[in-house]
Each structure stands twice: as structure tokens, then as C-alpha cells.
Steps between C-alpha positions, in 0.01 A plus 500: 500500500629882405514686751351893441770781373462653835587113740809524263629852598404438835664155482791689393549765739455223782802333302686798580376595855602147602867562420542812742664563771280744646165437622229509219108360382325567186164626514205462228290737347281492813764545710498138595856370631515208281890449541770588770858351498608319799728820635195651568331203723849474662545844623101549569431171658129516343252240456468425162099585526631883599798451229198454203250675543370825414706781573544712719151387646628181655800701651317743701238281576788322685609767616870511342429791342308796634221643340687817359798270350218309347317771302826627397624204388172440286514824341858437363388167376187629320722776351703198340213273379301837385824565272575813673833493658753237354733515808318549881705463853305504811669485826290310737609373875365114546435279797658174445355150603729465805417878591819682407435824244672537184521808289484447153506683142259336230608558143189420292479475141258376222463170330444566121372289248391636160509874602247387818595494872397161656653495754784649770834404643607651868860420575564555871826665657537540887619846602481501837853628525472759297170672631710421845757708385305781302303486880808590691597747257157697555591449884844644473356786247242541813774500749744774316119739423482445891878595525498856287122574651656465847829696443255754311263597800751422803797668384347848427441651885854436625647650144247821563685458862862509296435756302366738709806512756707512196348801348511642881848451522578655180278816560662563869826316499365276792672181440365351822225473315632244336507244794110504444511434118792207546225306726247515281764339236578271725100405533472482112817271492269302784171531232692333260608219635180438626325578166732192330364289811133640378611335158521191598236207596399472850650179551817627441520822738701411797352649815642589803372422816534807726342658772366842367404762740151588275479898699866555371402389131226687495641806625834424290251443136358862653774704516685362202268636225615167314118413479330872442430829684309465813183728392446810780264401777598144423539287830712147505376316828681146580311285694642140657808647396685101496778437421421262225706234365590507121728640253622887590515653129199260324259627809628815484436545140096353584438656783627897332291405174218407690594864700545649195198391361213570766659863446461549154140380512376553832361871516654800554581482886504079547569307795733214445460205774831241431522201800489126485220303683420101471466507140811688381602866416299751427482864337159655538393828398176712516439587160251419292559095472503241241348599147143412449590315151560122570720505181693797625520304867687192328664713331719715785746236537593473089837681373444786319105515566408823711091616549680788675706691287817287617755276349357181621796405645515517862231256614652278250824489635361459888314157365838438401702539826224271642508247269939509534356484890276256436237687641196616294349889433136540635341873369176550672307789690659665815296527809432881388375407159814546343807290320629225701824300383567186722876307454322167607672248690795787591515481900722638773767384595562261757655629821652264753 
């Protein structure tokens, strides 16, 4: 018995699919797998009942595929076997039989036979590696945005600071002024070693564990100006002063930005309430609180994102020094309606 024009281009693509080395099926007109090579069983584990069947139906119906990877699977196909595209790659993630996930590229193309498309061939190529990899580059592109953001916002007070006793000393001769301006160098050499730290993953951060006298921080993150003028009428309160055990620069760095913040956003003559209780460490203000957006809520902790005509930078880097802490950021409502940041699961320190 002849078999139809179309079983013998199909019969010879199979031919061909059968001698790869990659994972690969043939699929008929109605997008029936009617052939995969045994690559493909070994590296998927399928059934054959899941292996031939319709597809990608009997995939997400299994749930190897999700729903999304389905449809967009199935719209590359029908581009093929409509005779619209003569070369479609989808990149779909799949849940193998024993459970383990593979990401995979599909290169699809027709099966002719007489100027007619019967058919389509998807040869399968694992690039796991390689989204791995094109993954940690958006990380590290992340982690140096993070890096020039930080240096950006942080290092601008304490080179106002420089400047000014600078132009002072030229103008009067004063070079004890000077003194003042070499400090704040000395705090922007400080910034940026602690803005390569920012860089970096969590995980990585080494952390020192110090007992930090929290009335002297605050008062020291004050008087610096590193983290913005203190606005007139503005009054910094420390309650359960501590100390508190952690790292002296990270904590520093949270607990100013935190400072910082509260006054650039909490009125024009805030109270700032900074202590630790059961919970952790806390800067509270008076001001008028957390944004009524939800979006804008989730949003106070992104990098660059700012509902408040800021750089979005400073709560960002305090869920930072937390996480380096392991310790987590909690923003919620202060007891007088206001912002409340809390450095959970940063105590005091133990006294013997």
C-alpha cells in the first residue's frame, strides 16, 4: 500500500529527527506529536501516552508546562503549519517527570511537500546555562545601577560640606577651616567603601558584631549632615537608647537613612522617635505616614522608585543592611499616625 505524499515527508523528517543529538518530535498538521527520537524520552522521562499526543494540550494538562508556555508554544506552531514563519524559537521552562525543571529553546520549522505545510519539526536545545548566566548578568547590571544610584544620592551632602569650608577658607584665609572639610573626606572615603559593600549580594556582606551605643549613632548621623539638613523646629528624640548589637558602619548607614528620611518627608517641624524595643530598631516620625496607594506602599523599598520627590534610594539600601544582618525591614504606621521603620529581629545587646 502507498502511503499519501504527506506520510512520506513526514516519514522523512522523522528519518532525520531520529538521527539528532538534541531532543526533537515531529508534529502533524493537527499538531499531533506523531514522532519523537529517543533523546527526547531520555532527558524528559515521559510516558509515551504524554510523548504522542496532542500538543501542547497533553503537556499542560500534566502540568509540565504552564498554561502561558502552552499558548505560546501553540501560537509558534500554528505560525509554522499556517505557512507564516519558516523559522520559530520559543523559550519555554519544563517540569520534568522526576520533578527537576529544564529550560529549553524550541526551533520549529515546517514540513513541506508540494509547496503545502503538513506538518512541523521542533528540535529541542537545553539552555539552562545560558539564561543562568544572562540571569546573573541582569543581577550584576542591578547591583552596579544600585552602586552609581547609591554613590549618586549619599555622596552629595558631605561634598556640599567640602566645598563650602573650602570656598570659606579661600575667601578669609582660615585654613582651620579645613580640619572640618578633611572629615567630611574622610566620611566620603567611609561612603565608598560601604557603597561597594551595597554592591554586592547580601550573602556576601560580612558583618560585624558590635555593641553600638544607638543615642551616640543617632546623635553622630545628626550632627554629621552625611544624611541631610535637620529641618528648623525639627526634634530627634531616642528612646530605649540600647546599645544594640550589630555592625557599626552598615547600622549606621540604616539607621541615618531612615533619619534622613522621616526628615525629608515628615512635615515641616517633625518629631523623630529612634529606640529599639522587642521587635528591633526603630525610626518613627510624625509626619504624615505611609502613602495611601498600595502600589506606591510596595513600592518604597524599590531602587530608584520615589512617590516623594526622592531618589528611591535610601529605604532601599536599609532593607539591605538588614538583609547583610539578616534581619528584615518592617514600614508601617507610627503610634502618631506617621512613618514607622522597624530593623526586625535587631536587639540589644547582651550585658553580663
Amino acid at each position: 500500500m502507498n502511503s499519501s505524499p504527506e506520510s512520506s515527508a513526514i516519514d522523512h523528517a522523522e528519518s532525520i529527527v531520529n538521527a539528532l543529538g538534541d531532543g526533537a518530535y515531529v508534529l502533524d498538521a493537527d499538531r499531533n506529536r506523531v514522532f519523537v527520537n529517543d533523546r527526547l524520552r531520555e532527558v524528559t522521562g515521559f510516558d509515551e501516552d504524554v510523548l504522542h499526543a496532542k500538543h501542547p494540550e497533553r503537556l499542560v494538562e500534566e502540568g509540565y508546562w504552564s498554561e502561558e508556555a502552552g499558548d505560546r508554544h501553540r501560537a509558534a506552531v500554528e505560525r509554522v503549519l499556517a505557512g507564516e514563519a519558516d523559522d520559530e524559537r520559543v523559550q519555554l521552562t519544563t517540569t520534568l517527570a522526576d520533578g527537576g525543571e529544564v529550560t529549553t529553546e524550541t526551533r520549529l520549522t515546517p514540513i513541506e511537500r508540494d509547496g503545502a505545510v503538513v506538518g512541523a519539526v521542533g528540535v529541542i536545545r537545553d539552555v539552562t546555562d545560558r539564561v543562568e548566566r544572562e540571569r546573573e548578568l541582569e543581577r550584576l547590571n542591578e547591583r552596579l545601577e544600585r552602586l552609581a544610584g547609591f554613590l549618586s544620592h549619599d555622596l552629595r551632602n558631605p561634598l556640599s560640606v567640602v566645598s563650602g569650608y573650602v570656598d570659606l577658607a579661600r575667601e578669609t584665609g582660615d585654613t582651620e577651616r579645613l580640619a572640618a572639610a578633611e572629615e567630611a573626606l574622610d566620611r566620603i572615603e567611609a561612603m565608598i567603601d560601604e557603597a561597594l559593600v551595597m554592591a554586592r549580594d547580601p550573602d556576601a556582606v560580612e558583618t560585624a558584631d558590635a555593641a553600638v551605643d544607638l543615642a551616640e549613632l543617632a546623635a553622630d548621623c545628626l550632627e554629621s549632615g552625611d544624611f541631610g539638613d535637620c529641618p528648623a523646629g525639627a526634634d530627634l528624640v531616642v528612646e530605649d537608647p540600647g546599645p544594640v548589637t550589630g555592625d557599626p558602619t552598615l547600622l549606621r548607614r540604616a539607621v541615618g537613612n531612615l533619619i534622613g528620611n522621616a526628615f525629608d518627608h515628615g512635615g515641616d517641624e517633625p518629631t523623630v522617635r529612634v529606640g529599639v524595643d522587642d521587635r528591633g530598631v526603630y525610626v518613627a516620625d510624625d509626619g504624615p505616614g505611609l502613602p495611601n496607594d498600595e502600589q506606591a506602599r510596595a513600592e518604597l523599598t524599590d531602587f530608584g522608585v520615589s512617590h516623594g520627590g526622592g531618589t528611591g534610594i535610601g529605604l532601599a539600601i536599609v532593607e539591605r543592611v538588614a538583609a547583610a544582618h539578616d534581619w528584615t525591614l518592617e514600614i508601617g504606621e507610627s503610634a502618631e499616625g506617621g512613618f514607622r521603620a522597624t530593623l526586625v529581629g535587631a536587639g540589644r545587646t547582651e550585658t553580663r
